[in-house]
C-alpha positions as CSV (number, residue, x, y, z in Angstrom):
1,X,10.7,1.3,-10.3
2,X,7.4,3.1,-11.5
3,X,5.1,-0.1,-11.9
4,X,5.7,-1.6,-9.1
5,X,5.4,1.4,-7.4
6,X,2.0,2.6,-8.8
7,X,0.2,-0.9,-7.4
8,X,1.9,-0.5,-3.7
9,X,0.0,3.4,-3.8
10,X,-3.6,0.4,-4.8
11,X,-2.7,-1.9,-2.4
12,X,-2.4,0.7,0.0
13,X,-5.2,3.2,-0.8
14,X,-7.9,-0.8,-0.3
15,X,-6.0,-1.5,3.2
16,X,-6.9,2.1,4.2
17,X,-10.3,2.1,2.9
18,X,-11.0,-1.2,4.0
């Protein structure tokens, strides 16, 4: 459950940014 969680901490690091 470390890959999936490394691209939810992306996902939501661009929906803060953005």
């Amino acid at each position: 459950d470390e890959k999936p969680h490394k691209v939810y901490a992306i996902f939501r690091v661009d929906k803060d940014g953005q």
